[in-house]
Residue frames as a rotation matrix with the C-alpha (Angstrom) as fourth column:
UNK 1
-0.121 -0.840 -0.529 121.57
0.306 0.476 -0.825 44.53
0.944 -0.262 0.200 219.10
UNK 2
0.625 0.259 -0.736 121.55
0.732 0.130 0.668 44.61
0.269 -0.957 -0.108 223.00
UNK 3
0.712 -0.559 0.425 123.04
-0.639 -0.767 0.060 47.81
0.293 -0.314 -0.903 224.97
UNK 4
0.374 -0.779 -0.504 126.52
0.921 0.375 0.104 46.11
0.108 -0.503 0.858 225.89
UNK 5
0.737 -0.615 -0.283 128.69
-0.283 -0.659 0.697 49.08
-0.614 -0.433 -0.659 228.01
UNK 6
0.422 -0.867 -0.263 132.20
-0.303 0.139 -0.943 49.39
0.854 0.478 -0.204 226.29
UNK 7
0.091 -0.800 -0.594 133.06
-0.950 0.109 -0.292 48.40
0.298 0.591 -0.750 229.25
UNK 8
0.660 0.131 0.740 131.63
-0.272 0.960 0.072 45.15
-0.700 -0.248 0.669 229.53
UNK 9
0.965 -0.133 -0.224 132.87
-0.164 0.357 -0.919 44.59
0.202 0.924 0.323 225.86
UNK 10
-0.239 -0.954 0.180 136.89
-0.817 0.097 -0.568 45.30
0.525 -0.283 -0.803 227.48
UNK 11
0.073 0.080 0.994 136.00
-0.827 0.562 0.016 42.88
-0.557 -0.824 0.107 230.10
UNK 12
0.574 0.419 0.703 134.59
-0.377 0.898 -0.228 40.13
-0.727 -0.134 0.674 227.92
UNK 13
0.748 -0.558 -0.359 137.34
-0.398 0.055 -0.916 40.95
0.530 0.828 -0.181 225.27
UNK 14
-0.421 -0.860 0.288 140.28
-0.845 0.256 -0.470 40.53
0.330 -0.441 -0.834 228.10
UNK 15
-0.152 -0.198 0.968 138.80
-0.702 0.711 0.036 37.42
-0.696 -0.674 -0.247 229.49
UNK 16
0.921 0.126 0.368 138.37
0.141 0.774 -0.618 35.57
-0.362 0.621 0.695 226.25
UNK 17
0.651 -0.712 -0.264 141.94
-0.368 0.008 -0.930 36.54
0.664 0.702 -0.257 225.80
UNK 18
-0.134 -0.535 0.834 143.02
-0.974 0.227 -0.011 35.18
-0.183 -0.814 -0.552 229.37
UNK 19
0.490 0.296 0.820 140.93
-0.234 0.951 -0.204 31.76
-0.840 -0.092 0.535 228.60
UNK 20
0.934 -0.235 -0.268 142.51
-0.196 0.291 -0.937 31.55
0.298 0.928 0.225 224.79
UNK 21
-0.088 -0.916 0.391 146.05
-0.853 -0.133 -0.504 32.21
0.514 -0.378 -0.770 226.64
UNK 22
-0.081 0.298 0.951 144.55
-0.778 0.578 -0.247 29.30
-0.624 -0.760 0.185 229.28
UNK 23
0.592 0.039 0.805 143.55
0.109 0.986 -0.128 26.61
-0.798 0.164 0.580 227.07
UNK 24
0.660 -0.637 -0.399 146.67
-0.336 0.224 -0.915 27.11
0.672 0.738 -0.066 224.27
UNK 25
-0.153 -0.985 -0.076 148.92
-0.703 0.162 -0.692 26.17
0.695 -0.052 -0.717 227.59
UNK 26
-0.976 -0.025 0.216 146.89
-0.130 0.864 -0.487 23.66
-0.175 -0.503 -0.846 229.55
UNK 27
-0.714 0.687 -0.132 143.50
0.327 0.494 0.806 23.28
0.619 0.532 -0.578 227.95
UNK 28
-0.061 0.604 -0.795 140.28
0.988 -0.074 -0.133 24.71
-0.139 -0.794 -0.592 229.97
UNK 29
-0.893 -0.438 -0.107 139.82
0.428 -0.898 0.103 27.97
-0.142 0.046 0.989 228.97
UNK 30
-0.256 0.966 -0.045 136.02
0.370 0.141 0.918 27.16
0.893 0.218 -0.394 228.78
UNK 31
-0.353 -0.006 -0.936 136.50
0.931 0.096 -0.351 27.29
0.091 -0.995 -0.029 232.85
UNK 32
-0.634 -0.216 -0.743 136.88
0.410 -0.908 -0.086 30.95
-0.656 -0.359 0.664 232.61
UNK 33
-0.926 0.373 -0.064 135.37
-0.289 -0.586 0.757 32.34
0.245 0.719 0.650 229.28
UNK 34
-0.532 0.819 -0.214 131.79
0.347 0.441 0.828 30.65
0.772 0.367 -0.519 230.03
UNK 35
-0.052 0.345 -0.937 131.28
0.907 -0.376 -0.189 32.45
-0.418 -0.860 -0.293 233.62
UNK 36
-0.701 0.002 -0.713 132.67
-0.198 -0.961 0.193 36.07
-0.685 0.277 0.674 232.34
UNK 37
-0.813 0.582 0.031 129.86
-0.052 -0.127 0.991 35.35
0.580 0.804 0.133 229.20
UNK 38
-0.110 0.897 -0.428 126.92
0.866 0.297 0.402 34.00
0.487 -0.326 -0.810 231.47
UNK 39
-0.231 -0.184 -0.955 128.01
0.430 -0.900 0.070 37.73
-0.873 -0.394 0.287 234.03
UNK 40
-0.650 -0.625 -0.432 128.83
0.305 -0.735 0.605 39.89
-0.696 0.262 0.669 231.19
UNK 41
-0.560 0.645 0.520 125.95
0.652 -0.044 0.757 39.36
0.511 0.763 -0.396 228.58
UNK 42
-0.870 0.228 0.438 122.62
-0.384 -0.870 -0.310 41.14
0.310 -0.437 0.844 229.10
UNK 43
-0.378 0.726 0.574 119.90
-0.168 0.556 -0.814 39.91
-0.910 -0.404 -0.089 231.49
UNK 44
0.212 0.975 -0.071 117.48
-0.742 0.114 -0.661 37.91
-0.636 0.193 0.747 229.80
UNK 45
-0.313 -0.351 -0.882 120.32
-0.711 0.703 -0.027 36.16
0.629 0.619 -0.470 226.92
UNK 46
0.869 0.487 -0.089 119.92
-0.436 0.837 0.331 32.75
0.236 -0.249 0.939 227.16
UNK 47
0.256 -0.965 -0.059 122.10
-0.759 -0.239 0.605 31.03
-0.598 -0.110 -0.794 228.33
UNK 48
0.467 -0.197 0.862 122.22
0.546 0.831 -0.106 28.26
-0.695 0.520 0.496 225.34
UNK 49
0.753 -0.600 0.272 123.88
-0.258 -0.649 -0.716 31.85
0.606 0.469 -0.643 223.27
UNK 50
0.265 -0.790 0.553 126.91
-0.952 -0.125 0.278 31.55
-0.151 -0.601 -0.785 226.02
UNK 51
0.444 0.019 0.896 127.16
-0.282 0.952 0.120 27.89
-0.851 -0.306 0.428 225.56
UNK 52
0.775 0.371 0.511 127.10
0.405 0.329 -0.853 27.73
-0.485 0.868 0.105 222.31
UNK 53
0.863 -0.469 0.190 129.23
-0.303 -0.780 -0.548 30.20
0.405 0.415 -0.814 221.74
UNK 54
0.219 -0.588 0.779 131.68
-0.914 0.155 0.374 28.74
-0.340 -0.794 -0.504 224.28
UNK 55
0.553 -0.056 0.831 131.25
0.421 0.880 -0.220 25.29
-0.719 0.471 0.510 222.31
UNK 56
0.905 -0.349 0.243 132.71
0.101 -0.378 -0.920 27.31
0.413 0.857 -0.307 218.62
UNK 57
0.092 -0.896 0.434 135.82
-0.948 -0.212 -0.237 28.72
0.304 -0.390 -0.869 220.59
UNK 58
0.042 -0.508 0.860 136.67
-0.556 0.703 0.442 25.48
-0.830 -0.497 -0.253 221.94
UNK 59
0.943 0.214 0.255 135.79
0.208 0.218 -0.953 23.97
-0.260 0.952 0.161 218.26
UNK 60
0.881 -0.473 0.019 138.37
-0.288 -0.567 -0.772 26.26
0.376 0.674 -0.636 216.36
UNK 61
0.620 -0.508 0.598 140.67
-0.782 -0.341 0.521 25.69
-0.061 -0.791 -0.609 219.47
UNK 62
0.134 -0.105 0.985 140.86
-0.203 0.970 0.130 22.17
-0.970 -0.218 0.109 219.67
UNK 63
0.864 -0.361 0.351 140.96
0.481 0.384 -0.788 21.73
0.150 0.849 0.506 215.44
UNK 64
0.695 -0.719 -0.014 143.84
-0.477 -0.446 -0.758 24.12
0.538 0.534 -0.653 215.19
UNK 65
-0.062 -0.596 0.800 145.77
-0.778 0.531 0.336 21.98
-0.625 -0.602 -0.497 217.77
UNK 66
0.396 0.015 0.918 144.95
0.191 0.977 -0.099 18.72
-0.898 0.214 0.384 216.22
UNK 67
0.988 -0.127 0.089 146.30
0.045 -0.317 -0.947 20.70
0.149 0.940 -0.307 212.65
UNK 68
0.706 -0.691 0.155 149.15
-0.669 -0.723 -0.170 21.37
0.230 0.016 -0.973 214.46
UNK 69
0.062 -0.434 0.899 149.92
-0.268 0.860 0.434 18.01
-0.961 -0.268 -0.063 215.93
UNK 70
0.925 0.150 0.350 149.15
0.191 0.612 -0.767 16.25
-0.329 0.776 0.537 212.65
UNK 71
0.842 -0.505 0.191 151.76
-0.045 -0.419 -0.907 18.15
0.538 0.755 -0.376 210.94
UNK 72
-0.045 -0.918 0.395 154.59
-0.945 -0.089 -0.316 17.46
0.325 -0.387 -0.863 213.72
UNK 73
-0.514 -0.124 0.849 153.78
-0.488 0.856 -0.170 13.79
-0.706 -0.501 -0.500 214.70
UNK 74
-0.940 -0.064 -0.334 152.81
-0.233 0.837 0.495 10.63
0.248 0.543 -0.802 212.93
UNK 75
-0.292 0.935 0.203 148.81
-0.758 -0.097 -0.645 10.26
-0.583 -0.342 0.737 213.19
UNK 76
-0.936 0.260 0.236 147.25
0.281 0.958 0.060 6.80
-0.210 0.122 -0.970 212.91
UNK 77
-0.765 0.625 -0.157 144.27
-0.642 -0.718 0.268 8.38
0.055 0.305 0.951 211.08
UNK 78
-0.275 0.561 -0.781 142.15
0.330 0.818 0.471 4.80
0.903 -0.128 -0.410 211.50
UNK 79
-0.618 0.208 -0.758 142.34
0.785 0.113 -0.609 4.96
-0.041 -0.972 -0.233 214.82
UNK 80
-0.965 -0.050 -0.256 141.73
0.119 -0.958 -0.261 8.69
-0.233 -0.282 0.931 215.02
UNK 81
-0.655 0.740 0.151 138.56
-0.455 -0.546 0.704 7.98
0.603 0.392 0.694 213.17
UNK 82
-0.354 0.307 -0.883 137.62
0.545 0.836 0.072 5.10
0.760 -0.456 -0.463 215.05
UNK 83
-0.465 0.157 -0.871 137.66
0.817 -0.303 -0.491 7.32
-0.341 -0.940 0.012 218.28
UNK 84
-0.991 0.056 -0.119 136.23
-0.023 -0.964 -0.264 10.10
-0.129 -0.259 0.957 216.61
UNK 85
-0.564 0.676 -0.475 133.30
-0.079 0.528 0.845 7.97
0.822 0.514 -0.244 215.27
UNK 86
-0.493 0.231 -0.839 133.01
0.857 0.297 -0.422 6.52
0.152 -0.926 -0.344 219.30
UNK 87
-0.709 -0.179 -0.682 133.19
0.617 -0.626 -0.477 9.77
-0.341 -0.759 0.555 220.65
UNK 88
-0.885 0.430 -0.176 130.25
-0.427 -0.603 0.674 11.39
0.184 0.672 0.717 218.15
UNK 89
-0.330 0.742 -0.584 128.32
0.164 0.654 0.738 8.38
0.930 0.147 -0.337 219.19
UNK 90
-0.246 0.376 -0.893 128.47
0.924 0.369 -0.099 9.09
0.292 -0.850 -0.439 223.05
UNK 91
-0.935 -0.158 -0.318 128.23
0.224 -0.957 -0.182 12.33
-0.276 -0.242 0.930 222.61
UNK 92
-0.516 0.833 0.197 124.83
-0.481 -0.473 0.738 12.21
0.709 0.286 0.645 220.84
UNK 93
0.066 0.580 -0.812 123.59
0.435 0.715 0.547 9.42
0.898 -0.389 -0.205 222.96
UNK 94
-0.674 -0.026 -0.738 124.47
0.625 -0.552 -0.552 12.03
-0.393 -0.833 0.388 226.12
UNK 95
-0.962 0.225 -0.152 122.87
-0.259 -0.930 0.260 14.42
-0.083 0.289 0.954 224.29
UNK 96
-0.332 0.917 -0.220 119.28
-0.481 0.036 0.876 12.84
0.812 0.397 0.429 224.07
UNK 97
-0.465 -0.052 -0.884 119.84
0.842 0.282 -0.460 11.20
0.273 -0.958 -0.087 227.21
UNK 98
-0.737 0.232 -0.635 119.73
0.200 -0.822 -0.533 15.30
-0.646 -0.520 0.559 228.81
UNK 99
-0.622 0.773 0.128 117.04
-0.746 -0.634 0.203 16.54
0.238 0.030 0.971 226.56
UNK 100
-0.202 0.592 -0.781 114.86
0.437 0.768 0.469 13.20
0.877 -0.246 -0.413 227.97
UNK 101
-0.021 0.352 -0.936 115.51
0.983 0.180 0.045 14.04
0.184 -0.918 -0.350 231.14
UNK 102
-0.996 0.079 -0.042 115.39
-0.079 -0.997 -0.005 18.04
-0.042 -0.001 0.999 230.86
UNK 103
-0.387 0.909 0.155 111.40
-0.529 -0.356 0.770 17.50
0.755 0.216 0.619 229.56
C-alpha cells in the first residue's frame, strides 16, 4: 500500500464528505472530490484510479437517488429504460470515439 500521511487521509476523508454533502443537495460533488483525489493521492497513481474511483461514488450516489425517487413518485419504467438503453449507447459510442482519438 502507498505511504498516505494521516493527514492526507483527514483531508481526503473531509472532502469526500463536503462533495457527498454537495451532490445529495445540488448534484456535482465529482467537481470537488476528483481534484482533492488527483492532489491528495501519491505521485505516480494514475490518474484512471481517481477517475474511476470518482465514477463508483457517483454510481452508488446517483442509484440511491433514483431508489429514492422511485419509491415517492410514479416512474414510467418504459421510458426510463428507453433512456437508459439511449444513454448506454452514447455513452459507449463516446467512449470509443476517445480511446480512437487518445491512440
Amino acid at each position: 500500500m502507498p505511504d498516505i500521511s494521516l493527514t492526507t487521509v483527514l483531508v481526503l476523508c473531509a472532502a469526500a464528505l463536503a462533495a457527498g454533502w454537495i451532490d445529495a443537495v445540488v448534484g456535482g460533488g465529482g467537481l470537488l472530490l476528483l481534484p482533492a483525489m488527483l492532489l491528495g493521492l501519491p505521485a505516480g497513481t494514475p490518474a484512471a484510479y481517481a477517475l474511476g474511483t470518482n465514477k463508483a461514488v457517483a454510481i452508488v450516489g446517483t442509484t440511491g437517488a433514483a431508489v429514492t425517487y422511485a419509491r415517492k413518485a410514479p416512474v414510467d419504467v418504459r421510458l426510463a429504460v428507453r433512456i437508459g438503453l439511449a444513454a448506454l449507447a452514447g455513452s459507449t459510442a463516446g467512449a470509443f470515439v476517445a480511446a480512437g482519438l487518445s491512440t
